[in-house]
C-alpha positions as CSV (number, residue, x, y, z in Angstrom):
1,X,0.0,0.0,0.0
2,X,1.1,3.6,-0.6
3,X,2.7,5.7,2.0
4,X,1.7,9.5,2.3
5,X,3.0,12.6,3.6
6,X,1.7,14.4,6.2
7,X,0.5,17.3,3.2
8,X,-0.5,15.2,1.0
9,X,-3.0,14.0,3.7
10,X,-4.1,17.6,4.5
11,X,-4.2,18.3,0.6
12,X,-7.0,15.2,-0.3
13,X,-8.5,16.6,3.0
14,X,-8.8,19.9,1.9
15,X,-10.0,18.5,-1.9
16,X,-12.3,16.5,-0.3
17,X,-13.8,19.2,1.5
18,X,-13.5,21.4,-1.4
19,X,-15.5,19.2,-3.6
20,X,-18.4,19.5,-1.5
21,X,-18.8,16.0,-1.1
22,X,-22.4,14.9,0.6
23,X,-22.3,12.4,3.3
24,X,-23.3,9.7,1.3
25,X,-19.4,9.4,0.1
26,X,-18.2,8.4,4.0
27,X,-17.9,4.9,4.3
28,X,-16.7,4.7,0.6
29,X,-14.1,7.4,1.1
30,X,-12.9,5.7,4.4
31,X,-12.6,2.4,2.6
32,X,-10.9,3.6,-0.3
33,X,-8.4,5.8,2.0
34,X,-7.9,2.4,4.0
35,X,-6.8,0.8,0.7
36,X,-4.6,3.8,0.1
37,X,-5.8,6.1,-2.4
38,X,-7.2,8.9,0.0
39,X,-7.9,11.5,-3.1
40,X,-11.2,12.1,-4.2
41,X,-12.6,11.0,-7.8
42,X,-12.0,13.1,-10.6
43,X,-15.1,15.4,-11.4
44,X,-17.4,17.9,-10.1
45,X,-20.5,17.5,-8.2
46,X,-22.5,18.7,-11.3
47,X,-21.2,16.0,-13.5
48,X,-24.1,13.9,-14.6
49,X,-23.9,10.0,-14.6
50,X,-25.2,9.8,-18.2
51,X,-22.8,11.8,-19.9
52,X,-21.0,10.6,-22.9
53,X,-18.0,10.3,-20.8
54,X,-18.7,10.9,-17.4
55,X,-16.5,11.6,-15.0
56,X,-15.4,9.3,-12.0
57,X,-17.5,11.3,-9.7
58,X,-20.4,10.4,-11.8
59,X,-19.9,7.5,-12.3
60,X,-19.3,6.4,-8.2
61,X,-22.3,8.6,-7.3
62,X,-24.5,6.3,-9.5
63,X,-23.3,3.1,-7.7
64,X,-23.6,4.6,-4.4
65,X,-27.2,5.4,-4.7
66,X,-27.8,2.3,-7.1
67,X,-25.4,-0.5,-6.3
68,X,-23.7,0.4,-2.6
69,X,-22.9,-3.1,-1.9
70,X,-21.3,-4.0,-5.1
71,X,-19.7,-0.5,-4.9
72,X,-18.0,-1.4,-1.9
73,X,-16.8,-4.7,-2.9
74,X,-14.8,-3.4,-6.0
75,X,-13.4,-0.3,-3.5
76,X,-12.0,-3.3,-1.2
77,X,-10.7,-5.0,-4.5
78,X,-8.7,-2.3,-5.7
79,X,-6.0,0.1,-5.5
80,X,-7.4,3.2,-7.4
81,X,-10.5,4.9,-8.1
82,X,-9.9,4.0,-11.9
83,X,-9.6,0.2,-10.7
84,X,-13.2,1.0,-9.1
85,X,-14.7,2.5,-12.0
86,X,-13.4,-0.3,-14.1
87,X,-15.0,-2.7,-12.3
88,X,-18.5,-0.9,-11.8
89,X,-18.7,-0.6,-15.6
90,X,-17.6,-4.4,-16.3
91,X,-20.7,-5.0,-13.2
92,X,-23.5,-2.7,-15.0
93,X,-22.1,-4.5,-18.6
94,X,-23.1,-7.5,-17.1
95,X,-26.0,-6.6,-15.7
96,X,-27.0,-5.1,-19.2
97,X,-26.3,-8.6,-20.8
98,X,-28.2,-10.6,-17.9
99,X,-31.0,-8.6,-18.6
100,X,-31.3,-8.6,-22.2
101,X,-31.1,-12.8,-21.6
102,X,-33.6,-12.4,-19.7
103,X,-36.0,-10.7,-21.8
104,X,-35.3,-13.0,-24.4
105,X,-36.3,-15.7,-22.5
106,X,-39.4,-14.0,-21.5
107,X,-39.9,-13.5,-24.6
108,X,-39.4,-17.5,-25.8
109,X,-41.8,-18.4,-22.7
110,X,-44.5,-16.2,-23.9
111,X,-44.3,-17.5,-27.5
112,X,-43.8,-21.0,-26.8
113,X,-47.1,-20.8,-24.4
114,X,-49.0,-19.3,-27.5
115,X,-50.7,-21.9,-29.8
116,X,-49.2,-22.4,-33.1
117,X,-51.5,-21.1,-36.2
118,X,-53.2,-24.7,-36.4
119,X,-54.1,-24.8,-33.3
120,X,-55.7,-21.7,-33.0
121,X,-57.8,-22.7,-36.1
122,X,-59.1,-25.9,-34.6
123,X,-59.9,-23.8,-31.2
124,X,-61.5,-21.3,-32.8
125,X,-63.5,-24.1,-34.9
126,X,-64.7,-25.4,-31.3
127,X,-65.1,-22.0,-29.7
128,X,-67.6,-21.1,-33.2
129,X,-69.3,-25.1,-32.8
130,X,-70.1,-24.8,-29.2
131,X,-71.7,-21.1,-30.0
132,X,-74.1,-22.2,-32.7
133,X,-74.9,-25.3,-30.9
């Protein structure tokens, strides 16, 4: 793990502070500081998550109000914020492919309960029997 200086403590103290950081960040800032990167993210608190490229701010913001757990599992995994962010995007790339599998096999389920064309035809022929009988 990285060693730091006693300034460059009080500088990612003071960035921290200066980046006006809401108390959602603490336990992810203390466990990325006790894995030894005790500087903020790059970005702004303005930055918006769905950006073209958004920043690292953005992008850690998202996962602590959408994913903390996960969040906090690639923080104790890693050595950097970019490690972090790399492995939040590979999770929500997953996720992306797990659900489109899944609504393909909805999808499959829903057409494979449907009757085929023949079928139809010969319970429509019933339905239309049992009305003019």
């Amino acid at each position: 793990m990285r060693t730091y200086s006693r300034v460059h403590f009080e500088e990612a103290q003071r960035l921290w502070t200066d980046g006006d950081f809401s108390a959602e960040w603490k336990p992810f800032r203390h466990a990325a500081a006790m894995r030894g990167f005790i500087y903020p993210p790059d970005g702004s608190k303005w930055d918006g998550w769905d950006e073209r490229e958004p920043s690292q701010r953005a992008v850690l913001i998202r996962a602590i109000r959408e994913q903390p757990v996960a969040l906090m599992a690639a923080i104790n995994r890693s050595r950097s914020w970019h490690d972090v962010i790399g492995q939040v995007i590979a999770a929500n790339e997953e996720l992306i492919v797990d659900v489109g599998l899944a609504e393909r096999r909805d999808r499959h389920d829903r057409m494979a309960e449907e009757p085929t064309e023949r079928e139809a035809a010969v319970l429509l022929r019933d339905i239309l029997a049992k009305a003019g009988a």
